[in-house]
MDTraj code that builds the backbone (N, CA, C; nanometers):
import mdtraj as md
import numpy as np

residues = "UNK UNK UNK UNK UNK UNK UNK UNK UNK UNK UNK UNK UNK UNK UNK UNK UNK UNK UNK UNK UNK UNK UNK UNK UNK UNK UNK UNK UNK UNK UNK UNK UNK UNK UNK UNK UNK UNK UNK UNK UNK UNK UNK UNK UNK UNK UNK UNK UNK UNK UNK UNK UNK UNK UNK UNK UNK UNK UNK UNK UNK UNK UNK UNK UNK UNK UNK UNK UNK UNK UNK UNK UNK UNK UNK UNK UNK UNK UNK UNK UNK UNK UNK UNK UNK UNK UNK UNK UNK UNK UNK UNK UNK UNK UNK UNK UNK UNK UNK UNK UNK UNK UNK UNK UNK UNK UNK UNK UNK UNK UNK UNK UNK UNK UNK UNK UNK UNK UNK UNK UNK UNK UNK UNK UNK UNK UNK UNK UNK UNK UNK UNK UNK UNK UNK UNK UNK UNK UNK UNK UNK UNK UNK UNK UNK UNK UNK UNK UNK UNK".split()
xyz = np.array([
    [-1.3853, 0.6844, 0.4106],
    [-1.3406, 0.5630, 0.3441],
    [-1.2738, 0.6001, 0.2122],
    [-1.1674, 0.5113, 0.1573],
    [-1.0669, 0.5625, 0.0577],
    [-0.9988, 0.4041, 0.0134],
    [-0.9843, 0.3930, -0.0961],
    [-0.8563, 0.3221, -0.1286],
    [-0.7595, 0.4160, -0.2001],
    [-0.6378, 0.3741, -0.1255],
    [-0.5661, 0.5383, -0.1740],
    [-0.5066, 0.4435, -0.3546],
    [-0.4869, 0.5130, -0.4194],
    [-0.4088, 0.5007, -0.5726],
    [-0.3067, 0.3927, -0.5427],
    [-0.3458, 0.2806, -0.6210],
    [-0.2515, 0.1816, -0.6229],
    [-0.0884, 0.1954, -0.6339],
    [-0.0676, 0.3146, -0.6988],
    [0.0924, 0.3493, -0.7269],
    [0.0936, 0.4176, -0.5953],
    [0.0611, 0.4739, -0.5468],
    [0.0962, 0.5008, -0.3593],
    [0.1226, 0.3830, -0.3118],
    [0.0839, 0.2903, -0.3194],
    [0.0834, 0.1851, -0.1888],
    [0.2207, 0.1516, -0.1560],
    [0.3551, 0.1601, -0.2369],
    [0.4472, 0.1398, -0.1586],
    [0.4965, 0.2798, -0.1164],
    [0.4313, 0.3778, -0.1152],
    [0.4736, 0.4704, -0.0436],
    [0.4182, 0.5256, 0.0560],
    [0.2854, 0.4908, 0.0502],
    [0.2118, 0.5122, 0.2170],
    [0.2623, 0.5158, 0.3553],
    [0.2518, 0.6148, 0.3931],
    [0.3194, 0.6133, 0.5618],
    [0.2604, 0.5109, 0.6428],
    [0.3269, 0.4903, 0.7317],
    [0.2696, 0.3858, 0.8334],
    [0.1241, 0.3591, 0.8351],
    [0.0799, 0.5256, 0.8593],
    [-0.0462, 0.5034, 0.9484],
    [-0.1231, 0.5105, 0.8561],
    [-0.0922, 0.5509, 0.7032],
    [-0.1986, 0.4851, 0.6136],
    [-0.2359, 0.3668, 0.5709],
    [-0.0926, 0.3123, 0.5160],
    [-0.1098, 0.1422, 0.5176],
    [-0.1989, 0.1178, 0.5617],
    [-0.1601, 0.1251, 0.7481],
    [-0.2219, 0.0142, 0.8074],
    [-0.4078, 0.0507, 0.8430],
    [-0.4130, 0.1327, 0.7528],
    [-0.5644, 0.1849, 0.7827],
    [-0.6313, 0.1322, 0.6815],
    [-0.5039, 0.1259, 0.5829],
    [-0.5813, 0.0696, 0.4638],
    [-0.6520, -0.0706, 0.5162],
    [-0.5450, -0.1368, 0.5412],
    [-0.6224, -0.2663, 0.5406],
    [-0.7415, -0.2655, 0.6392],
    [-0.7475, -0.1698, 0.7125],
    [-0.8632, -0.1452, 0.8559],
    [-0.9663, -0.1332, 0.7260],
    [-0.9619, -0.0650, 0.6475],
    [-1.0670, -0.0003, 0.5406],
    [-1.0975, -0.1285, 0.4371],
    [-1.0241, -0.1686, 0.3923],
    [-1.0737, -0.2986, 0.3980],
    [-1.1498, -0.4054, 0.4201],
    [-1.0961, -0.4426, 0.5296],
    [-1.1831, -0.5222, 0.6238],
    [-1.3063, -0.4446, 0.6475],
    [-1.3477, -0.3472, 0.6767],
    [-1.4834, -0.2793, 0.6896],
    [-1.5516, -0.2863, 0.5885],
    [-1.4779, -0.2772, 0.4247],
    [-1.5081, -0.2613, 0.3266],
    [-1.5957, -0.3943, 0.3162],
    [-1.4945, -0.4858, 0.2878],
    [-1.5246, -0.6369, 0.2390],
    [-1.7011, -0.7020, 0.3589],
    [-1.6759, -0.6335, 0.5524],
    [-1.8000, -0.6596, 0.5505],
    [-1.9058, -0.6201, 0.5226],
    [-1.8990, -0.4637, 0.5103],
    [-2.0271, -0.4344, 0.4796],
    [-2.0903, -0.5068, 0.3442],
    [-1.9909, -0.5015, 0.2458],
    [-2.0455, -0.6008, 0.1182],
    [-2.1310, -0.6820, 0.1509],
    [-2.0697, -0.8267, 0.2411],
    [-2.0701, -0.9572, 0.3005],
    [-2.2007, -0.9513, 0.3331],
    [-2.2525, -0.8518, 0.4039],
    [-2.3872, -0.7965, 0.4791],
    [-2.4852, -0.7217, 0.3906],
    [-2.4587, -0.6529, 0.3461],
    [-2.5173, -0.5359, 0.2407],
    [-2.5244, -0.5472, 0.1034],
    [-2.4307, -0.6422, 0.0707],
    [-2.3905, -0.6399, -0.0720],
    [-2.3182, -0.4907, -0.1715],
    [-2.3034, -0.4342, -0.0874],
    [-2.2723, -0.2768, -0.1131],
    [-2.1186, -0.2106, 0.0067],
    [-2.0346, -0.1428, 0.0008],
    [-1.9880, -0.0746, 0.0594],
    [-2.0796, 0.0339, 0.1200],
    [-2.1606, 0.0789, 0.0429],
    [-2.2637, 0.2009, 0.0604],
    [-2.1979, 0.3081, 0.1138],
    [-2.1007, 0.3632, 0.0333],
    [-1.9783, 0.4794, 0.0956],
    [-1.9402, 0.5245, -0.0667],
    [-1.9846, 0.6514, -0.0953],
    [-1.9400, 0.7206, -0.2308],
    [-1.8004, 0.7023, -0.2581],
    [-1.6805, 0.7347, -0.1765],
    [-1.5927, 0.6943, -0.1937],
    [-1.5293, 0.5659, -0.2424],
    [-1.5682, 0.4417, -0.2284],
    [-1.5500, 0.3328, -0.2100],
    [-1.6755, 0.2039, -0.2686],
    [-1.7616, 0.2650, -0.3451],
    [-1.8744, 0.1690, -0.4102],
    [-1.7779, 0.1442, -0.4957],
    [-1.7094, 0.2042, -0.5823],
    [-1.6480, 0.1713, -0.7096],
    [-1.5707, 0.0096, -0.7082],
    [-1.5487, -0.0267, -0.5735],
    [-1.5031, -0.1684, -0.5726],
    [-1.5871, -0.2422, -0.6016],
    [-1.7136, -0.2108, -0.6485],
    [-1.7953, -0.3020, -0.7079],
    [-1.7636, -0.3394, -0.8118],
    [-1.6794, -0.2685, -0.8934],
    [-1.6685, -0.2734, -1.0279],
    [-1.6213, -0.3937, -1.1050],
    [-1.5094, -0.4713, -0.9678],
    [-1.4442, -0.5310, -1.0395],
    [-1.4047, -0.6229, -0.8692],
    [-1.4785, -0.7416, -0.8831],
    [-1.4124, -0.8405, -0.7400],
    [-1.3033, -0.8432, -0.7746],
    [-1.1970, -0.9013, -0.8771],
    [-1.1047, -0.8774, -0.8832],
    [-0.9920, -0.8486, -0.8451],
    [-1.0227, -0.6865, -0.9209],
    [-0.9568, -0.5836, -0.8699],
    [-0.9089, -0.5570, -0.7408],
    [-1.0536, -0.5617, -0.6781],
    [-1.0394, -0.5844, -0.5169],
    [-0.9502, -0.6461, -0.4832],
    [-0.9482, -0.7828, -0.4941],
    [-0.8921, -0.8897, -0.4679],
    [-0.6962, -0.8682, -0.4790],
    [-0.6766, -0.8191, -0.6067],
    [-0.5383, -0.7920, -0.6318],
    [-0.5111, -0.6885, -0.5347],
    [-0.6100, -0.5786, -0.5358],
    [-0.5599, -0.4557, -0.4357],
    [-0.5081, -0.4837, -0.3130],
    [-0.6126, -0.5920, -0.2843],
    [-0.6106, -0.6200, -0.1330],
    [-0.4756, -0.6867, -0.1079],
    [-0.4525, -0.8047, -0.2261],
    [-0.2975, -0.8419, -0.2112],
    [-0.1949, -0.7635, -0.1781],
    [-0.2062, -0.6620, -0.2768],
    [-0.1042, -0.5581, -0.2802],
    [-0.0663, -0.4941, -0.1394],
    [-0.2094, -0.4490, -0.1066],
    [-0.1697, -0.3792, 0.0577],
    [-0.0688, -0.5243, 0.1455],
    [-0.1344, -0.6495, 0.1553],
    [-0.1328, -0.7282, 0.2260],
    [0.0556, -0.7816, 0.1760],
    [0.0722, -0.7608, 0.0758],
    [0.2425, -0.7703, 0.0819],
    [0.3188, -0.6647, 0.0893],
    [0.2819, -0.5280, 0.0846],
    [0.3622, -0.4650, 0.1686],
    [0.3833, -0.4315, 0.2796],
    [0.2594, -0.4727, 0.3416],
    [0.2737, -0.4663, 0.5011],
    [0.3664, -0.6013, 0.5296],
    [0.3572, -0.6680, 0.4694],
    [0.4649, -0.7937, 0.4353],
    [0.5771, -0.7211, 0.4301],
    [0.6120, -0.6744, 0.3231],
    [0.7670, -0.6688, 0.2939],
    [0.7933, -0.5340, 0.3985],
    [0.7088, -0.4575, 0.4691],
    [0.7555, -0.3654, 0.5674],
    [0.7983, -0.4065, 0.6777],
    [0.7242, -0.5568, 0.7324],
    [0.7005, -0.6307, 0.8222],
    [0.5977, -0.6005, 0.9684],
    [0.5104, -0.5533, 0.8746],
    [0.3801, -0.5196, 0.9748],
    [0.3583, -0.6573, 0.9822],
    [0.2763, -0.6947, 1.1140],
    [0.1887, -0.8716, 1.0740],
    [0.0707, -0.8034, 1.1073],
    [-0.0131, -0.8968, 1.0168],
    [-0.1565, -0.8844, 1.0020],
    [-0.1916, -1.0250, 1.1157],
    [-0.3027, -0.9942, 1.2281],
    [-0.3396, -1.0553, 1.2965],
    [-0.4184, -1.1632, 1.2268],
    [-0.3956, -1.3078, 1.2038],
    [-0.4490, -1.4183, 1.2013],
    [-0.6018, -1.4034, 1.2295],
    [-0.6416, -1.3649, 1.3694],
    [-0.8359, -1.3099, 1.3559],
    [-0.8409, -1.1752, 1.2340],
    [-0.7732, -1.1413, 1.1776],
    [-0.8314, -1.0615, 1.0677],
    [-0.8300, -1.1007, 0.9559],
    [-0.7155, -1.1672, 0.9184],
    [-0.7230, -1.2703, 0.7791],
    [-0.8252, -1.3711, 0.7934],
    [-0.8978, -1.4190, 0.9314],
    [-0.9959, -1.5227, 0.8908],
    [-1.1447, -1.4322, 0.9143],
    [-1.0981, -1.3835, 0.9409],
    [-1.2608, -1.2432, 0.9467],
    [-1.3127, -1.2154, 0.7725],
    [-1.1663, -1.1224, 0.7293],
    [-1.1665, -1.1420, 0.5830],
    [-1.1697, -1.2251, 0.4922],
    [-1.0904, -1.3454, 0.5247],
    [-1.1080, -1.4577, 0.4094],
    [-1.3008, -1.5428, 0.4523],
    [-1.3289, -1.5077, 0.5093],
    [-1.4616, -1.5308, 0.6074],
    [-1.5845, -1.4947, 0.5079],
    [-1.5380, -1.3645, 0.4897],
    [-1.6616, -1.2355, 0.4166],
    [-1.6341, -1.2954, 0.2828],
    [-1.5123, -1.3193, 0.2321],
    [-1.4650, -1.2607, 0.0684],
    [-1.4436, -1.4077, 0.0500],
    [-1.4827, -1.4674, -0.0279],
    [-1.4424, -1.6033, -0.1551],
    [-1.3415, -1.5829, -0.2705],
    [-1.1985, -1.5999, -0.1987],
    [-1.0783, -1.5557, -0.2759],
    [-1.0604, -1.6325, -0.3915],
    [-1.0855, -1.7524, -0.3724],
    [-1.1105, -1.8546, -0.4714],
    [-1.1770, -1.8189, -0.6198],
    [-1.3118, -1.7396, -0.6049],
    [-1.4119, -1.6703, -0.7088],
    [-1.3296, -1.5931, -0.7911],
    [-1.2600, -1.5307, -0.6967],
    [-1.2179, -1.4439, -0.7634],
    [-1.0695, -1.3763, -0.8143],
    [-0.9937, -1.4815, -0.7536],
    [-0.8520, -1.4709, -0.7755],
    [-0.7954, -1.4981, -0.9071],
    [-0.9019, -1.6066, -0.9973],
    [-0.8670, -1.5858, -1.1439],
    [-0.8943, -1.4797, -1.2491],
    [-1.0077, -1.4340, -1.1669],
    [-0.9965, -1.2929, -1.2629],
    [-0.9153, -1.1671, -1.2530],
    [-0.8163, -1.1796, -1.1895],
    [-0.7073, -1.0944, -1.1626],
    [-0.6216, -1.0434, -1.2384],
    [-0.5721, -0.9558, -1.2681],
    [-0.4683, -0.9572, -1.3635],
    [-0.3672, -1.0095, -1.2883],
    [-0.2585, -1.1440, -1.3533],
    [-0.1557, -1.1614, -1.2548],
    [-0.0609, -1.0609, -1.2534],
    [-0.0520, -0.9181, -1.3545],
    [0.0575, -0.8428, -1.2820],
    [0.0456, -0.8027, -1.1858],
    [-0.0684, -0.7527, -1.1802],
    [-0.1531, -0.6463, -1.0500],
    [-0.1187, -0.5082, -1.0848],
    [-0.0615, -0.4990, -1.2087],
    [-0.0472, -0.3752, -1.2420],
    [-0.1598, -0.2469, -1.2702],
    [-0.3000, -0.3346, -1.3437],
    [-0.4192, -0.2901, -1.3835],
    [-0.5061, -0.2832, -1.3335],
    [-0.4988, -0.2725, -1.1929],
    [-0.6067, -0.3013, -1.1127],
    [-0.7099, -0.1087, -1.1344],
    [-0.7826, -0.1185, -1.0799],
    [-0.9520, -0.0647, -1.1587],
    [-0.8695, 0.0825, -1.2216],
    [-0.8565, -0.0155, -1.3792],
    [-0.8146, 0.1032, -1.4833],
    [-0.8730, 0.2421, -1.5395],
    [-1.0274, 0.2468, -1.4825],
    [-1.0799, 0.3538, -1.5041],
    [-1.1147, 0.4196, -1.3994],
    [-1.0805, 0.4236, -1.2567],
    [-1.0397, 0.4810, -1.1406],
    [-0.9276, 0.5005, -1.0960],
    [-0.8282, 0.4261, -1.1052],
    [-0.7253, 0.4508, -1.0414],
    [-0.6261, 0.5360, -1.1591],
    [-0.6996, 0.6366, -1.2155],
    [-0.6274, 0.6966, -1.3170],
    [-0.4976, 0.8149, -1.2540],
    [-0.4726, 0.8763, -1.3371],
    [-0.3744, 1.0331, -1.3310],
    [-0.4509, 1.1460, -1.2150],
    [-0.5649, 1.1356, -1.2455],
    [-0.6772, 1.2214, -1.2106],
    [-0.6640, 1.1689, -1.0548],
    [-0.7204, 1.0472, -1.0372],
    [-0.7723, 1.0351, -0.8819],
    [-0.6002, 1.0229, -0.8112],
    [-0.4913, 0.9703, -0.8475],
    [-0.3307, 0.9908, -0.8049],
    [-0.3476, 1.1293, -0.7358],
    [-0.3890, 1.2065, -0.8177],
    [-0.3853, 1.3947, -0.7845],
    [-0.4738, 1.3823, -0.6412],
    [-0.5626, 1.3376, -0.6624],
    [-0.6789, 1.3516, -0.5711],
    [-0.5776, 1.2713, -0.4271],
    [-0.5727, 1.1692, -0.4632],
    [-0.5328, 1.1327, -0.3542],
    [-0.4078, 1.1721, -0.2772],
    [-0.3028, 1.2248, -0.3734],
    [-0.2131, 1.3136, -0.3087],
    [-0.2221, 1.4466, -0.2810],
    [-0.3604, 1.4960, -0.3199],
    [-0.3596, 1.6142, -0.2330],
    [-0.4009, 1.6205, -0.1128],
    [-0.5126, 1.4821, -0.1142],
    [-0.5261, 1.4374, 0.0453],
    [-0.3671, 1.4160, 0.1493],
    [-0.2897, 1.3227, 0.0754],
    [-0.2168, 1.2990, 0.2020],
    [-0.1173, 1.4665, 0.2367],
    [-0.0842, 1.5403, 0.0830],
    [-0.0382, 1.6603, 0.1170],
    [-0.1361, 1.7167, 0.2214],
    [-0.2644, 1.7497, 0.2395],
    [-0.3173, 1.8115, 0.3602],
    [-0.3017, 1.7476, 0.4969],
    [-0.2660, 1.5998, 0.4585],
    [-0.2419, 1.5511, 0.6411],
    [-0.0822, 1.5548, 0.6400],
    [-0.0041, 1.5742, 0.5609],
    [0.1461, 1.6127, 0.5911],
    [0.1156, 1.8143, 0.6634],
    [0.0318, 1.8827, 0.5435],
    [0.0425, 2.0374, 0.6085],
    [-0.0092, 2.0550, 0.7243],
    [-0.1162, 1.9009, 0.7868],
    [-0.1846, 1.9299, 0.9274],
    [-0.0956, 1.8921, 1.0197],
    [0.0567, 1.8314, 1.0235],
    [0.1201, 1.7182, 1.1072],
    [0.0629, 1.6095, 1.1358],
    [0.0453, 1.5273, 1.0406],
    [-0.0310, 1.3873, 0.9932],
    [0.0872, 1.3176, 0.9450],
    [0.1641, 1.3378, 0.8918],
    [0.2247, 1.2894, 0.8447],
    [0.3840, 1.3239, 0.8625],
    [0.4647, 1.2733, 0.9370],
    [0.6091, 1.2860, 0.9523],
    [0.6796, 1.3020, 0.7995],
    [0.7849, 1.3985, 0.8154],
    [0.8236, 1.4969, 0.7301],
    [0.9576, 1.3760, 0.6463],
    [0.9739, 1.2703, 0.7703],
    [1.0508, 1.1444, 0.6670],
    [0.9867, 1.0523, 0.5503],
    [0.8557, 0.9981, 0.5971],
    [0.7212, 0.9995, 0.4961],
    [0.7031, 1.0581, 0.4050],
    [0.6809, 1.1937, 0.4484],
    [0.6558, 1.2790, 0.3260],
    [0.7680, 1.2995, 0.1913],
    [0.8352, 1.3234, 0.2639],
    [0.9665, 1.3225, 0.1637],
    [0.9750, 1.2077, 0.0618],
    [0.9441, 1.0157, 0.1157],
    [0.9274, 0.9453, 0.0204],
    [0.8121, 1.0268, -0.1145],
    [0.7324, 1.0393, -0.0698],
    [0.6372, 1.0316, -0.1534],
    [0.6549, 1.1801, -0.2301],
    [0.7010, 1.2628, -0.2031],
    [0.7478, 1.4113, -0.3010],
    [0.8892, 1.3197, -0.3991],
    [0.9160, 1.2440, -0.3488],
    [1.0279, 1.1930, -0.4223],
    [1.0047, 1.0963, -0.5664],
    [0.8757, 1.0098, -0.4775],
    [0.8027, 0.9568, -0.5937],
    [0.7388, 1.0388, -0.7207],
    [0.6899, 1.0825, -0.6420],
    [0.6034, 1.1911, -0.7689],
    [0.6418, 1.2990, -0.7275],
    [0.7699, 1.3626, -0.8287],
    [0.8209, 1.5150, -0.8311],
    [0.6704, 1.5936, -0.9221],
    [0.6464, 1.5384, -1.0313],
    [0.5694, 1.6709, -1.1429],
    [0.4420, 1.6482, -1.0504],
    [0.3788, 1.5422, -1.0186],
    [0.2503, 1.5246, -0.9188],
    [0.2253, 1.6509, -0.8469],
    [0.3433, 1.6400, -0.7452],
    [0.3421, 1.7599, -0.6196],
    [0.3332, 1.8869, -0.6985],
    [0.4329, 1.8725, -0.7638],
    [0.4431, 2.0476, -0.8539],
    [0.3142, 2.1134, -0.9009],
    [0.2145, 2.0021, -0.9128],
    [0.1018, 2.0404, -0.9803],
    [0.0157, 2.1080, -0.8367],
    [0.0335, 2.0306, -0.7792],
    [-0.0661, 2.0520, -0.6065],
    [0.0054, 2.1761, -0.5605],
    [0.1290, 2.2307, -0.5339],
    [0.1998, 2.3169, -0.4689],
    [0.2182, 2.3785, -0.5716],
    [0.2028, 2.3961, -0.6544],
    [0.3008, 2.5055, -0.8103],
    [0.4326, 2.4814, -0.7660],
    [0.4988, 2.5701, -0.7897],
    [0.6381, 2.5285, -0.8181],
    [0.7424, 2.5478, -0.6770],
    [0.6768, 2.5485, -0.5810],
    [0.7313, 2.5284, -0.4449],
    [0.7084, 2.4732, -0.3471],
    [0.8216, 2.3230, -0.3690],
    [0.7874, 2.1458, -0.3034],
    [0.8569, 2.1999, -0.1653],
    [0.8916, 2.3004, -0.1415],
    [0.9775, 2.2992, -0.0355],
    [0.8880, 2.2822, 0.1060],
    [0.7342, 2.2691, 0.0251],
    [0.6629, 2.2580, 0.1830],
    [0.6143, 2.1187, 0.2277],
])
top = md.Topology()
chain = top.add_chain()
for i, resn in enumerate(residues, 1):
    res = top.add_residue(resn, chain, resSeq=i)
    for name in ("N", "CA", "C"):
        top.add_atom(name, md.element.get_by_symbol(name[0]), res)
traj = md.Trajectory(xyz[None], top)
């Protein structure tokens, strides 16, 4: 379980996106049930309903503006678990700030060295990849030293 770095999300390959929101939805029930994610990776959405809340937007309009559709039984599964209402005013309306003391410089690294290992496993198509070396040139440089050519 993962929420990848909010500044990824418009660069996520297909098959992350759409996992995201799979991760998600798993996320939001175990809460619903548990009150917990209970996944080291992924408790930190406790931090802030919020946050959540904006994140979740975020995924949910770029699979929009990619033109993935999100199945109708999953938006009412999710809006089901989660009380958007609670928590949609505490949002930042940019959505720029979403969980400011996680989604730092630090975990960006982290999380792009993950998707760099599923691009070096063939996880990731080499047209994909290329967005995201494009996004973050000094990022990669740091993960590869000074040879992006892979």
């Amino acid at each position: 379980m993962r929420l990848w770095h909010k500044d990824l999300i418009p660069y996520l390959p297909r098959q992350q996106l759409i996992a995201q929101w799979r991760e998600l939805c798993c996320i939001i029930k175990c809460i619903a049930r548990h009150e917990t994610p209970n996944h080291i990776l992924v408790n930190k959405t406790l931090s802030s309903r919020g946050d959540f809340y904006a994140y979740t937007q975020r995924i949910l309009g770029e699979m929009e503006e990619r033109g993935y559709k999100v199945s109708n039984s999953s938006l009412t599964k999710f809006t089901y678990y989660f009380n958007w209402s609670k928590y949609c005013f505490e949002t930042n309306s940019t959505h720029f700030n979403i969980y400011p003391n996680w989604h730092n410089d630090r975990y960006l690294l982290q999380c792009l060295a993950n998707l760099s290992e599923k691009y070096d496993c063939g996880g990731i198509p080499e047209d994909e990849w290329h967005k995201i070396k494009q996004a973050f040139p000094e990022q990669i440089k740091l993960i590869y030293g000074e040879n992006i050519n892979n």
